[in-house]
N, C-alpha and C positions, 0 to 999 in steps of 0.2 A: 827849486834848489837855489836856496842866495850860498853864492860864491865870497868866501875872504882870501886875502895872504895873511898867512902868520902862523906862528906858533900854537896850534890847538889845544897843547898840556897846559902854555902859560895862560892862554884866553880862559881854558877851565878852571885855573887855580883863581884869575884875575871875577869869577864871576859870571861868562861870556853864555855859558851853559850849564842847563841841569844833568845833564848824561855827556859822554863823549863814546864812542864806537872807533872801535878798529878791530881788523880782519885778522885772526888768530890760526895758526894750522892746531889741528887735533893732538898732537906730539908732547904737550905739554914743558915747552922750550921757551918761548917768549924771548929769542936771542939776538934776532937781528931787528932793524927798521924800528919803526915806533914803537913797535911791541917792546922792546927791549929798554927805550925810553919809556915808558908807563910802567916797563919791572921794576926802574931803577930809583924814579921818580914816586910811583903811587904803588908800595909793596905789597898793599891789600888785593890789588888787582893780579899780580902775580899768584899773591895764596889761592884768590877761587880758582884761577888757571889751574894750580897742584891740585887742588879736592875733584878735581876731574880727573878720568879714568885714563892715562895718557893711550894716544893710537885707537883709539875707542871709534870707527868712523860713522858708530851710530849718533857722534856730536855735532858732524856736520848741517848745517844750519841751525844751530843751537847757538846757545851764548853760557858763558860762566858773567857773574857782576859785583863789583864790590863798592859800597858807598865811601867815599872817603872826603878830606875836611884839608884845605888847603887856603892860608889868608881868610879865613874867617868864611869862607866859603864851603859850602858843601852839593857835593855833583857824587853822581853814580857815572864809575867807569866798568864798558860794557867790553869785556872780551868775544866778537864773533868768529865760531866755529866756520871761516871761510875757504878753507883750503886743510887738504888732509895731511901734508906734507909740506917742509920747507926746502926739500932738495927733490931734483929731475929735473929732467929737460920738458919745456913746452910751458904751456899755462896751468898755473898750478890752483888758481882760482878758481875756484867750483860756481860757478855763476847760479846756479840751481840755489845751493847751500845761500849765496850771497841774499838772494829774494827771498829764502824763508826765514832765515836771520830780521831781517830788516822789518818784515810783515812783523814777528813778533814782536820788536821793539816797539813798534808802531803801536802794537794793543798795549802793552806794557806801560810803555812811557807816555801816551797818550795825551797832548795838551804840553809836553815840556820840550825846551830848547836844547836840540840834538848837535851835537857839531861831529864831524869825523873827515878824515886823512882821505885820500883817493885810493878806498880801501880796493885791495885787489890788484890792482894796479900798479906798483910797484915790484917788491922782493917776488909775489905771487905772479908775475908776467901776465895777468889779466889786461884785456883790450878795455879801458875807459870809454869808450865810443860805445861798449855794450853793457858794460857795469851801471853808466851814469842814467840810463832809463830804467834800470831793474831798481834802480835805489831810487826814483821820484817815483815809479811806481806806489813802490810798498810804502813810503813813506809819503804818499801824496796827502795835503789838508794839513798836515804837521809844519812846524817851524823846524826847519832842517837846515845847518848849513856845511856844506863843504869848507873843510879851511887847506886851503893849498899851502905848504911850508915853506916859509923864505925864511932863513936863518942864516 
């Protein structure tokens, strides 16, 4: 897993990556954290969000994806079905969901530059310390990177 700081939407619009990933609940909401920066920013990624069945928890470790074209760049943004919910108390991170997510991606995007958010691990109260080996797992032998956000 190579580690950056920065802005992951502007690295993807800039070229930085061919996909970018982050952790979506099942709800069909995209309202808070980055999710809500990728509705605001890349609307296409919002719509495949809607053409999913909202509360559906047969989505969990699934993805919705939209291609989209930013500065003469073009990158696929992956919405992962990581969390069934955006509200309760405790961890809302499905760590199960997060490994099959990722495993998929892996077969999918296969050979392209992934970048994504410390998915889980924020709004979703997931523990990094168990997230961050489930995602070098599934995505081991790919060019993966974490972008930590400094804004």
């Amino acid at each position: 897993m190579n580690i950056i700081c920065g802005d992951l939407l502007q690295l993807a619009a800039e070229g930085r990556f061919d996909v970018i990933v982050h952790g979506c609940n099942c709800q069909c909401r995209m309202g808070r954290g980055i999710a809500l920066s990728i509705r605001e920013r890349f609307p296409a990624a919002w719509q495949a969000d809607q053409r999913t069945v909202p509360a559906e928890r047969g989505k969990l470790g699934g993805y919705s994806q939209a291609s989209v074209e930013e500065n003469g760049h073009r990158f696929v943004v992956v919405n992962a079905y990581t969390q069934f919910h955006w509200k309760g108390a405790g961890v809302l991170a499905d760590y199960e969901a997060i490994g099959r997510a990722m495993r998929s991606i892996a077969r999918e995007f296969h050979g392209k530059r992934i970048g994504y958010p410390l998915i889980g691990a924020g709004l979703a109260k997931g523990d990094w310390n168990v997230i961050a080996p489930i995602i070098e797992e599934a995505l081991a032998g790919e060019d993966h990177t974490l972008v930590e956000f400094a804004g």
